[in-house]
N, C-alpha and C positions, 0 to 999 in steps of 0.2 A: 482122288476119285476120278475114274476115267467114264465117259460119256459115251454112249453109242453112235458113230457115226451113219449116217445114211450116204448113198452112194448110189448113182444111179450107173444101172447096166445099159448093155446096148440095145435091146428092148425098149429103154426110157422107162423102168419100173422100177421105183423103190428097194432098198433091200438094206437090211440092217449090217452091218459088218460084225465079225465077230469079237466079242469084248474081253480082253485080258487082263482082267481084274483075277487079283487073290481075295479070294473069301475070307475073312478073320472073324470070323462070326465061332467057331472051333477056338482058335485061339482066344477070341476075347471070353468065355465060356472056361476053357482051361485056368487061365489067368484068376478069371473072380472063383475056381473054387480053389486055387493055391493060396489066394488073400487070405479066405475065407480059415482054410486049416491054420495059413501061418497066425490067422488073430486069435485062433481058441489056442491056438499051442503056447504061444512066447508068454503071455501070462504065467503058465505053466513051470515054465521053466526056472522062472524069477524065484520063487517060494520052496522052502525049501518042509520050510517047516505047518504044518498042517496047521491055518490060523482062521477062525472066523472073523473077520472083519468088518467093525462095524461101518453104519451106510453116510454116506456125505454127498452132499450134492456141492461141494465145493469144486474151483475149477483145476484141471490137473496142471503141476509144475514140471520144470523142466528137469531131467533128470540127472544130477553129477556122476559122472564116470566112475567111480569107484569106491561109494559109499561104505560105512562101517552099516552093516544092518543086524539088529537086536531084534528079538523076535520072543516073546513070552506065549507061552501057552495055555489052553484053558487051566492045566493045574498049578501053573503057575510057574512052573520052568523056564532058563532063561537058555537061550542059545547065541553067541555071538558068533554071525556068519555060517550058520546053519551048524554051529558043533556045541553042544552044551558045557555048560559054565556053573560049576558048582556053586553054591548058595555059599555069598559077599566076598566072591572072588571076579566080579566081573568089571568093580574099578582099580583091581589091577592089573587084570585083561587088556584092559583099555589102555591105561597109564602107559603100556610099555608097545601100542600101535605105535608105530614110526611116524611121522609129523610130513608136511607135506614140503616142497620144495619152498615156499611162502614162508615155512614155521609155523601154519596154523596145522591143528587137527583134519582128518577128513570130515565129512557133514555126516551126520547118526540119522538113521533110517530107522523109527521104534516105531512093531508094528506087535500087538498086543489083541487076544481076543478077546471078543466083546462082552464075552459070561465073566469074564476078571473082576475084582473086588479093586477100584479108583486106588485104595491105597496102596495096593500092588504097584498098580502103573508106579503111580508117583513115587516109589521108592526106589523102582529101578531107575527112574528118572535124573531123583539126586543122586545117586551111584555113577551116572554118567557126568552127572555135573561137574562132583567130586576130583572124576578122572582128568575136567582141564577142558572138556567138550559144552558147548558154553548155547550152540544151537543143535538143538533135538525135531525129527521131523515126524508126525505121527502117519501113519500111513492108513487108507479108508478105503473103502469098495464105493466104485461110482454107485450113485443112486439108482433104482430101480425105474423109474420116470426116464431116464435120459439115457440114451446106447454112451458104453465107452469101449475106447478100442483100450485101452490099457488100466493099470491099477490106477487111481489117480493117487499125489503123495500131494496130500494138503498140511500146512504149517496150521499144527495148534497150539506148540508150547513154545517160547524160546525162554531158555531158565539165565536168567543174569545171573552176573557174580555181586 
């Protein structure tokens, strides 16, 4: 931030000199409404498949790079990674995902709407179990109470063997 200098002439009178500052007031302005589009949009982008999502005020986790994501629909349709998956073919969908450099599975992203019948879930659930997939992560809409910049992914189930 630059200061205005004073400077006296040969008068002996005062005079301000002139200040070469950039205005970012424009830019700062551009910037918060680019944030602003990029935070309604990349939500967006993530879902593929049209899910109401039930509400959690839990806190959001970090996100791994390249999740298997499952996604069940109000009628109850399954889709793995946005393509659907006919009905009790989806642990062997799975079974034959390629394993990670470790030898473990990728982490399952299951995100389910919220009008479902519990025993739905949980039988896609064990389908994934089945498959060798041993943590399951359920996915939730931040709370209404508290702003979230992203979907939060809270752990609710991990299915042991």
């Amino acid at each position: 931030m630059a200061f205005g200098i004073h400077r006296q002439n040969r008068r002996g009178s005062n005079r301000r000199a002139p200040m070469a500052d950039i205005n970012v007031t424009p830019l700062v302005d551009v910037m918060l409404v680019l944030l602003v589009i990029f935070m309604v949009t990349a939500p967006l982008l993530k879902a593929g498949v049209p899910i109401d999502l039930p509400d959690s005020r839990a806190k959001a986790l970090a996100e791994a790079e390249h999740p298997v994501s499952i996604a069940i629909s109000r009628d109850g349709a399954v889709f793995l990674d946005d393509l659907p998956v006919a009905p009790g073919q989806l642990e062997a969908r799975l079974a034959a995902l390629p394993k990670g450099v470790d030898g473990k599975f990728k982490p399952v992203i299951l995100r389910a709407d919220k009008a479902l019948d519990y025993g739905r879930v949980i039988a896609v659930m064990g389908e994934i179990n089945r498959a060798g997939f041993n943590a399951i992560t359920l996915v939730t809409q931040a709370a209404a109470a508290e702003p979230a910049i992203a979907p939060a992914f809270t752990p609710r189930s991990v299915a042991e063997n």
